[in-house]
MARMIKE-985930 format. One line per field, with one value per residue (C-alpha): residue number from 1; residue in one letter; x, y, z. Coordinates in pm, whole numbers. Layout:
// MARMIKE-985930
num	c(NUM  ...);
residuo	c(A  ...);
xx	c(X  ...);
yy	c(Y  ...);
zz	c(Z  ...);
END
This chain:
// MARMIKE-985930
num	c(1  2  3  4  5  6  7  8  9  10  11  12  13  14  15  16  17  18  19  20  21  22  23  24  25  26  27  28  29  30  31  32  33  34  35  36  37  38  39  40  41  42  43  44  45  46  47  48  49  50  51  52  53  54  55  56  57  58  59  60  61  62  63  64  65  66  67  68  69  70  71  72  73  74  75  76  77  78  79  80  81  82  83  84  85  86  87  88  89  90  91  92  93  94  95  96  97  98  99  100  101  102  103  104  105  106  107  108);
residuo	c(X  X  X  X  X  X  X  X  X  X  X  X  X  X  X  X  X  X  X  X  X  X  X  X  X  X  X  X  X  X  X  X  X  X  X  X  X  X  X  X  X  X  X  X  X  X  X  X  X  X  X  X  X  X  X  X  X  X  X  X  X  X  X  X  X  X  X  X  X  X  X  X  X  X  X  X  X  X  X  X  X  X  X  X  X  X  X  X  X  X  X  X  X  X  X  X  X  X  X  X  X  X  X  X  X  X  X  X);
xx	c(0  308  414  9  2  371  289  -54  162  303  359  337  14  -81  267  149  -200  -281  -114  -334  -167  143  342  638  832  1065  1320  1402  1697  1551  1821  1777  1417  1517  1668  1604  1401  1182  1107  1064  762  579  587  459  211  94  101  -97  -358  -415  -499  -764  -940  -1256  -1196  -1363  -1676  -1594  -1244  -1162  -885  -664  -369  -66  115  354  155  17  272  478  245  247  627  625  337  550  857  680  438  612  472  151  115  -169  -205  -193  207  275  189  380  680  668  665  866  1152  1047  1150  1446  1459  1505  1379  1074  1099  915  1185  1476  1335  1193);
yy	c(0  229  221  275  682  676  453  612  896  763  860  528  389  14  -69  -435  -464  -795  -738  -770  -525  -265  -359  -320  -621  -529  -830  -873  -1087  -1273  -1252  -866  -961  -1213  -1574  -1732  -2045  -1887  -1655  -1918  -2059  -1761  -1711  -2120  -2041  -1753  -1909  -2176  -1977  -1747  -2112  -2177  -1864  -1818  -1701  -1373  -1362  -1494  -1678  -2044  -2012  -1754  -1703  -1508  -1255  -1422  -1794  -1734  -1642  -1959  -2203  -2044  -2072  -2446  -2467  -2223  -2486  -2807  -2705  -2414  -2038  -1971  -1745  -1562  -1682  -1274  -1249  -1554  -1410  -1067  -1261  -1467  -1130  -1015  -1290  -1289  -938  -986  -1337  -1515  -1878  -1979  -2290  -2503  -2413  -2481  -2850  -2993);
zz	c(0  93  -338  -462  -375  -617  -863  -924  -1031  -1289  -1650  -1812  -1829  -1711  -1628  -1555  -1621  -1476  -1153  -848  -612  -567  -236  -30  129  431  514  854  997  1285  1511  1525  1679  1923  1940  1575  1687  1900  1629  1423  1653  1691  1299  1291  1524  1361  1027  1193  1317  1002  807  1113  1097  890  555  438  174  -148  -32  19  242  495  405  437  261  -8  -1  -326  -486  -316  -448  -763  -804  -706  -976  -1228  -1184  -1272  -1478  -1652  -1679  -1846  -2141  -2267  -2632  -2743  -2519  -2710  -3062  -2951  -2866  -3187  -3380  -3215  -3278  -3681  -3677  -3486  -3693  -3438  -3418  -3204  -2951  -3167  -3421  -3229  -3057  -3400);
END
């Protein structure tokens, strides 16, 4: 929420237009907090008890900050990363002007 009131002033114009949200991630060394495992137990209990709470309206699940986009990178490395057909014909333009060979091209 801290990045929303600068990126809203922008120049350029749906920057990434399929992106949910505009955030800011602060890293924190756990030692700095307080002896490492027992920060680690208070984050598994709090982890814990955000999955038992009662999901809002409209949602399956509680969840934390960052899972989704966890579970999408385990999905992203098996499965690969999905590609709207219209990226896919941009970059395939893109590489005949630059003539370049597709992936299909280069595999046979």
């Amino acid at each position: 929420m801290m990045t929303w009131p600068i990126n809203s002033q922008s120049r350029i114009e749906n920057r990434y237009p399929d992106a949910t949200s505009s955030l800011t991630s602060v890293i924190i060394d756990p030692g700095f907090i307080g002896i490492p495992d027992e920060y680690t137990e208070a984050v598994t209990a709090l982890r814990n008890n955000v999955h038992a709470m009662k999901p809002l309206p409209g949602l399956n699940r509680s969840l934390l900050p960052g899972e989704i986009e966890a579970e999408r990178e385990t999905d992203f490395k098996k499965n690969g990363i999905p590609l709207y057909h219209q990226h896919v014909q941009s970059l395939r333009t893109l590489g005949n002007e630059l003539d370049l060979p597709s992936w299909g091209e280069l595999t046979g």
